[in-house]
C-alpha positions in Angstrom: -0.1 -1.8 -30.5 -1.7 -1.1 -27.3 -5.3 -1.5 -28.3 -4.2 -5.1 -30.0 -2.5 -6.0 -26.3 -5.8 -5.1 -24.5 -8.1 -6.9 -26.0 -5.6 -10.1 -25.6 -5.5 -9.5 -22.2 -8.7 -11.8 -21.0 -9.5 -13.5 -18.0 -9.2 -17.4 -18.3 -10.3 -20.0 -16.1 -9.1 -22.8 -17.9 -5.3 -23.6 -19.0 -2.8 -26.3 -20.4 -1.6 -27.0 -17.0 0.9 -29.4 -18.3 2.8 -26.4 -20.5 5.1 -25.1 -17.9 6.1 -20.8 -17.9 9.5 -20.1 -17.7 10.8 -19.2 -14.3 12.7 -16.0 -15.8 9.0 -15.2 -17.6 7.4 -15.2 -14.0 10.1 -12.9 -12.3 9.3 -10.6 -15.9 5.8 -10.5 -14.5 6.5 -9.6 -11.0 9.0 -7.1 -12.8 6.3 -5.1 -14.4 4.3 -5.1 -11.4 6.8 -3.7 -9.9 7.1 -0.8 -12.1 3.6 0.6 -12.0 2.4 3.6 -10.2 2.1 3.1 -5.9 0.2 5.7 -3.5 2.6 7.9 -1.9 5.3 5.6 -3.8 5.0 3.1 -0.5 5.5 -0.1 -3.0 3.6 -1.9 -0.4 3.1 -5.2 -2.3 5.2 -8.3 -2.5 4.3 -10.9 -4.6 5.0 -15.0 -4.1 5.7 -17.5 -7.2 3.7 -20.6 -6.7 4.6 -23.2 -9.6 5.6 -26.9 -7.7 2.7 -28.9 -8.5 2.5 -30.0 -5.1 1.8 -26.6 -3.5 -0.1 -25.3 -6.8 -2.5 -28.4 -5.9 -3.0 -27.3 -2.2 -3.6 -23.8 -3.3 -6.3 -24.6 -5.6 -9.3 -25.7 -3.3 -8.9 -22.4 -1.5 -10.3 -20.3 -4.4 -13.3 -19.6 -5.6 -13.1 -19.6 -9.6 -16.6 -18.0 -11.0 -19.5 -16.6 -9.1 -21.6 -16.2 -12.3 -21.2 -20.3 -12.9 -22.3 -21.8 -9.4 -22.3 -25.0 -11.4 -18.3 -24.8 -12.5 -16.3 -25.9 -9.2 -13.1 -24.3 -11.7 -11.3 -26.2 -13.9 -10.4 -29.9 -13.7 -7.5 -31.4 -13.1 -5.1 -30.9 -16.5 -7.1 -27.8 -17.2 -5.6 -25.7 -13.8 -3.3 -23.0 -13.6 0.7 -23.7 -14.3 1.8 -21.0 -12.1 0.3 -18.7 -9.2 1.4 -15.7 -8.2 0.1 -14.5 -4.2 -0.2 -10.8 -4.2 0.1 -10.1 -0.8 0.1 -6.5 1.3 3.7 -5.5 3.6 1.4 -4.1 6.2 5.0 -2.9 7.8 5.3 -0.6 4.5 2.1 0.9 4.1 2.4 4.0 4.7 -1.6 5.4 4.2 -4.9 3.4 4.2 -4.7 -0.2 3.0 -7.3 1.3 0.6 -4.5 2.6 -1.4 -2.7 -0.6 -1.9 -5.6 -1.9 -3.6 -5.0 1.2 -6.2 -1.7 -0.6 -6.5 -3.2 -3.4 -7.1 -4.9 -2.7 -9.9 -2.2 -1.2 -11.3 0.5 -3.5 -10.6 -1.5 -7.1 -11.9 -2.7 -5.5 -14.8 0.7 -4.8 -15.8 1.2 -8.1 -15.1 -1.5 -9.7 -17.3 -0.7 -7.3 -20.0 3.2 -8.9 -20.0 2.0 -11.9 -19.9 -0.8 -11.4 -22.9 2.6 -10.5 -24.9 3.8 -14.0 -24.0 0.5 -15.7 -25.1 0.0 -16.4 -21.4 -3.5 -15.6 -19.6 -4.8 -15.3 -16.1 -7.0 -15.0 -14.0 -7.6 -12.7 -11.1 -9.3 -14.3 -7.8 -10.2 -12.2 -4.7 -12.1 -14.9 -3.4 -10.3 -17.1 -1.0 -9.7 -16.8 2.8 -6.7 -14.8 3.4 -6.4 -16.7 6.9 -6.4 -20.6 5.1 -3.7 -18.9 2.3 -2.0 -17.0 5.2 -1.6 -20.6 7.3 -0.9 -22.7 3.7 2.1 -20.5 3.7 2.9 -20.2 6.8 3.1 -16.4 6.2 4.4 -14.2 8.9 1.4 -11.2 10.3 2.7 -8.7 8.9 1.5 -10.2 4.9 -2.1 -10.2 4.1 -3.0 -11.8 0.8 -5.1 -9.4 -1.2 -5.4 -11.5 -4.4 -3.9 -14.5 -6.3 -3.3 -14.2 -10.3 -3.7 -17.8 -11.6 -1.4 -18.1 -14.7 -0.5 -20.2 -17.8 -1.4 -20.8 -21.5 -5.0 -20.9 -22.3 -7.1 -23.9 -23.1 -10.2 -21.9 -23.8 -11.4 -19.4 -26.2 -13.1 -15.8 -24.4 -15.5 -14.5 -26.7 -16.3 -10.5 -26.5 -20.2 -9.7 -27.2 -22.3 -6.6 -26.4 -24.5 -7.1 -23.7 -28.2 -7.4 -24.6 -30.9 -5.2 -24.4 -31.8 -7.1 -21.2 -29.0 -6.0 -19.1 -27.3 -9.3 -17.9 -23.9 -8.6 -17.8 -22.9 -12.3 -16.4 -20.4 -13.9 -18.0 -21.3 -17.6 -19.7 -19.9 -20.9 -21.5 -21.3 -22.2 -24.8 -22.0 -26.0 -25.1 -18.6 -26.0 -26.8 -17.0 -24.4 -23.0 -16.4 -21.2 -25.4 -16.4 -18.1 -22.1 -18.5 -15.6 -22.7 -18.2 -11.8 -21.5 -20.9 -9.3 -22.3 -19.5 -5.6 -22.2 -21.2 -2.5 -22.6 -21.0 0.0 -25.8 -18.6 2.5 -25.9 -21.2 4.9 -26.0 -23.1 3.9 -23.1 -20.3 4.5 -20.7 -19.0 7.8 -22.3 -20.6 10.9 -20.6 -20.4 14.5 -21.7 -20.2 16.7 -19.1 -22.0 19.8 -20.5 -25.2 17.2 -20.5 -25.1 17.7 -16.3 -24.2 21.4 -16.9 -27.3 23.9 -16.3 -28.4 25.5 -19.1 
C-alpha cells in the first residue's frame, strides 16, 4: 500500500557501499522520474548514473551531507553511497522559469526514492554542492546545470520517526548507537480548516 511505501521512503546518509544496485534497477529509477508530472510538459531534466567507484569517490567530497550534524563530515569510507544519480536541468528545453523545473524536481526524485523504497534501496537528496566543481568533474557542456544529486544504495542505518517536542526543534539527530533521528510534526498541527480564517 501506498501509506506503507511512504513511510519506507527515508532519507539515509549512511549505506552498504560494498552491495552494488543493479544497472537495469537504476535506469527503473530514472524511468519513474521520467514519468512524473513536468510544467508545461517541457521534461527539462536529464539525469546522469554515477556508480564506478573511481568517479563515485571524486564526487563525494563535493557534497555537503547534513547541516544539522556540523560534526558528521558524511559517511566513512564503506558506509558511502553505491550509486549517484546527477539531476541536472536542459537549460536548452526549458521552456518557462527554471523555477518550474524544480516543481519537476520534486516530483520526478520522489518517484524515484519511492521505486527505490520498493527495492529496499534508500537515498539521500543533496542540494548542497557547487554546481560549477560538479559541472567541471563532468566536464558537462553549458547548457546542464546540476540542480541536485540523489545518493543511493542499501541502508546501513536505522531512521527513527518521533514527534517533535514541545520545544520546537525540528533538527534531525543520531543516538549513541548512530540510530537517525527525524522529529515531524502532528497531523493535526499542519491540518488547517478554512472556515477558522472565514469571518463570522
Amino acid at each position: 500500500m501506498i501509506d506503507e511505501l511512504v513511510r519506507k521512503t527515508r532519507t539515509v546518509r549512511r549505506f552498504q557501499e560494498e552491495k552494488n544496485i543493479d544497472p537495469d534497477l537504476l535506469t527503473m529509477l530514472i524511468d519513474m522520474a521520467r514519468l512524473g508530472g513536468s510544467a508545461r510538459n517541457a521534461q527539462s531534466l536529464k539525469y546522469m548514473v554515477i556508480m564506478e567507484k573511481k568517479t563515485r569517490d571524486e564526487l563525494f567530497p563535493l557534497l555537503a551531507w547534513a547541516g544539522y550534524l556540523p560534526h558528521w563530515p558524511g559517511p566513512e569510507a564503506g558506509e558511502r553511497p553505491a550509486a549517484y544519480v546527477v539531476c541536472l536541468l536542459d537549460t536548452k528545453l526549458q521552456k518557462g522559469p527554471e523555477t518550474e523545473a524544480h516543481f519537476d524536481l520534486g516530483i520526478a526524485t520522489q518517484n524515484m526514492l519511492l521505486a527505490a523504497a520498493e527495492q529496499g534501496i534508500c537515498g539521500c537528496r543533496i542540494g548542497a554542492f557547487s554546481g560549477e566543481k560538479v559541472g567541471k568533474l563532468f566536464n558537462l557542456p553549458g547548457q546542464y546545470t546540476p540542480l541536485l544529486v540523489v545518493a543511493l544504495g542499501y541502508p546501513a542505518e536505522e531512521v527513527v520517526i518521533e514527534e517533535i517536542g514541545a520545544e520546537g526543534d525540528i533538527r534531525y539527530w543520531h543516538d549513541e548507537q548512530g540510530g537517525h533521528h527525524v522529529p515531524k510534526r502532528k497531523l493535526e498541527d499542519i491540518v488547517l480548516v478554512a472556515s477558522a480564517f472565514q469571518e463570522k
